[in-house]
PATOR-43928 format. One record per residue: residue number from 1; x, y, z of N, C-alpha, C, O in turn. Coordinates in steps of 0.2 Angstrom, whole numbers, always signed. Layout:
N
 num    nX    nY    nZ   caX   caY   caZ    cX    cY    cZ    oX    oY    oZ
 NUM     X     Y     Z     X     Y     Z     X     Y     Z     X     Y     Z
...
end
This chain:
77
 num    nX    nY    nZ   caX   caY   caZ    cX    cY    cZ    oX    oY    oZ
   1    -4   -22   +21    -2   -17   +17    +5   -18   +14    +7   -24   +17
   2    +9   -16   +10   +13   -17    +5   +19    -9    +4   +17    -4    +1
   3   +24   -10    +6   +28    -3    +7   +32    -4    +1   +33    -9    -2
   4   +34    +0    -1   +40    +3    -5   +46    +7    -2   +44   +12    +2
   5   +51    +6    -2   +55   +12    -2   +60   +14    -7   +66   +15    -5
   6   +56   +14   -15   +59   +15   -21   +63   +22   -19   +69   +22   -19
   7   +59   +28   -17   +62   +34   -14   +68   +35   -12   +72   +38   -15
   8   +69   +31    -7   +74   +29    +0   +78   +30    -5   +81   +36    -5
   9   +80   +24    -9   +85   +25   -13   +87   +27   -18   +93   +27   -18
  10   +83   +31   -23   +80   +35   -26   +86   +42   -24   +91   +45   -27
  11   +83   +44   -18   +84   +49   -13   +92   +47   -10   +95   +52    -9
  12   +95   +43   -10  +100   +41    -9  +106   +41   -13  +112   +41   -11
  13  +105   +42   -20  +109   +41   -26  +110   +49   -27  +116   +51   -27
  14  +104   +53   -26  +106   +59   -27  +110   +61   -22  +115   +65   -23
  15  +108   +58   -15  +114   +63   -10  +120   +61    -8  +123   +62    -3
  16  +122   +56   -15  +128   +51   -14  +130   +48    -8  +136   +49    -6
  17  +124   +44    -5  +126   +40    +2  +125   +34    +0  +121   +34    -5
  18  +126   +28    +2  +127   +22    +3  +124   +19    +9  +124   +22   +14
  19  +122   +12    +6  +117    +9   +13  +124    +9   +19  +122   +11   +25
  20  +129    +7   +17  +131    +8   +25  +131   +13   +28  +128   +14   +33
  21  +135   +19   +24  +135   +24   +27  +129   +25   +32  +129   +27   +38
  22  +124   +25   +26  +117   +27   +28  +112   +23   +36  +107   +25   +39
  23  +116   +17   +37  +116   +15   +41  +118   +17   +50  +116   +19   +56
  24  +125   +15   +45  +131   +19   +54  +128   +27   +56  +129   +29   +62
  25  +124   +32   +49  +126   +35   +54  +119   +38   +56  +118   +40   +62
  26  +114   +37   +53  +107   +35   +56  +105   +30   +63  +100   +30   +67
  27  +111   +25   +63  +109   +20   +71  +105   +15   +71  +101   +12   +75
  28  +105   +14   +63  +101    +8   +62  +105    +0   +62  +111    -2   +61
  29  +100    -5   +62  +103   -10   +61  +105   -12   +52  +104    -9   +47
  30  +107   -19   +53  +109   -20   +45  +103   -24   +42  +101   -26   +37
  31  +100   -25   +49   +94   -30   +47   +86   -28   +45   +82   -30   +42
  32   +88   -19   +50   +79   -14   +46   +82   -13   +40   +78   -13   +36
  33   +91   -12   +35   +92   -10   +32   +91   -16   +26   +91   -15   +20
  34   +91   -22   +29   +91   -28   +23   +79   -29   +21   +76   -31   +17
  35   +78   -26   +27   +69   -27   +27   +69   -21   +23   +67   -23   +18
  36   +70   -16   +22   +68   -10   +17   +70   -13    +8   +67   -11    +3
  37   +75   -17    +9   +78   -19    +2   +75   -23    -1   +74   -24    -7
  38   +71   -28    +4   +63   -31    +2   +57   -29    +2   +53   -34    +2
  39   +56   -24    +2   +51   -18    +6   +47   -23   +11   +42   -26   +10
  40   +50   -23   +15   +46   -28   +20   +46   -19   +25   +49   -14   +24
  41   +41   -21   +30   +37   -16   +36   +44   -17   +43   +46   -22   +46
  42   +46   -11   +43   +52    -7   +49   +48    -2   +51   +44    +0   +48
  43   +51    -1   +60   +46    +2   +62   +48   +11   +60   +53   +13   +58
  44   +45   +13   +63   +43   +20   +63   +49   +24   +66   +52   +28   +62
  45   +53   +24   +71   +57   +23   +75   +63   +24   +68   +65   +30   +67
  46   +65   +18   +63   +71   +19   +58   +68   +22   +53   +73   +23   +49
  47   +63   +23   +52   +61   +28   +45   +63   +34   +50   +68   +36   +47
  48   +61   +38   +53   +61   +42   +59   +71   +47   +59   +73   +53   +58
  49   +72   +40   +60   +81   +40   +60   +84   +43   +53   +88   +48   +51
  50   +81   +38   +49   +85   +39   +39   +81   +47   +40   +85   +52   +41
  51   +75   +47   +40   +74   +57   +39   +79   +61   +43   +82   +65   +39
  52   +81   +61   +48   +84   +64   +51   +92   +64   +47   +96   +69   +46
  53   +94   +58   +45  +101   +59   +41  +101   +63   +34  +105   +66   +32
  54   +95   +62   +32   +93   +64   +24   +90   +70   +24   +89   +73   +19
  55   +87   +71   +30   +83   +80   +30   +78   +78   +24   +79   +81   +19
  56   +73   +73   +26   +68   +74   +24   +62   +71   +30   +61   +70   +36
  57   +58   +68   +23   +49   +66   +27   +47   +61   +28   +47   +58   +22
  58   +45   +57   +31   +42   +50   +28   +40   +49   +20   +42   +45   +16
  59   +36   +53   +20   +33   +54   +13   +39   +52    +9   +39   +48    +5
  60   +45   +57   +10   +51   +58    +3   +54   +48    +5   +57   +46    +0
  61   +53   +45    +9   +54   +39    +9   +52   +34    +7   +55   +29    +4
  62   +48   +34    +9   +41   +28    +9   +35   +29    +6   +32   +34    +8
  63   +32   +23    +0   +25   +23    +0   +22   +18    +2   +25   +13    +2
  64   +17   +18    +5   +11   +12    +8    +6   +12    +3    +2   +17    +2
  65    +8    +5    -2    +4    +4    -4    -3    -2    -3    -1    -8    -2
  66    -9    +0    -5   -14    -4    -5   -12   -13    -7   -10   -16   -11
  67   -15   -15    -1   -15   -23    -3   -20   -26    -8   -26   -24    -9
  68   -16   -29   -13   -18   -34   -20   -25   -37   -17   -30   -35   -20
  69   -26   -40   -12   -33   -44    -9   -36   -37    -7   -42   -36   -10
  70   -35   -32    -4   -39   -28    -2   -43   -25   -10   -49   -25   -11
  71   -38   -24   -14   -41   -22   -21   -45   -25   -25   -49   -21   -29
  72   -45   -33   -25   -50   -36   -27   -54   -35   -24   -58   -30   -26
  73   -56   -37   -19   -61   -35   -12   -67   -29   -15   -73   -29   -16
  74   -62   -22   -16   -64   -17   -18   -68   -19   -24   -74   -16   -26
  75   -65   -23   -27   -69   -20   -37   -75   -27   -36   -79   -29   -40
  76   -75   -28   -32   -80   -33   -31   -87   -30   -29   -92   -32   -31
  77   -87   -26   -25   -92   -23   -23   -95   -17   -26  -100   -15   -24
end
């Protein structure tokens, strides 16, 4: 699977916070915060954390999107 968190940031610009910020005060490390920059997979636990600072949902953060091989796979059948 394939994550985005165009949102995250998206969602961050509006509530004028900053990765650090948003970091220190969620209790995350620099290193979930450098994996969401490459939409690489953080667990649930720090997505969990950022909603609570930002007063939102998983949803308002993150999309899972569909794997490219899965996709082929599909239009083949």
């Amino acid at each position: 699977m394939a994550y985005s968190y165009n949102k995250l940031w998206k969602l961050m610009i509006d509530k004028k916070i900053n990765k650090t910020t948003l970091r220190r005060e969620a209790g995350i490390t620099s290193n979930a915060m450098a994996k969401m920059g490459k939409d690489l997979p953080v667990s649930v636990e720090v997505v969990a954390k950022i909603c609570r600072v930002l007063d939102c949902t998983l949803d308002d953060i993150v999309d899972v999107l569909p794997d490219e091989e899965n996709e082929s796979k599909a239009e083949e059948q």
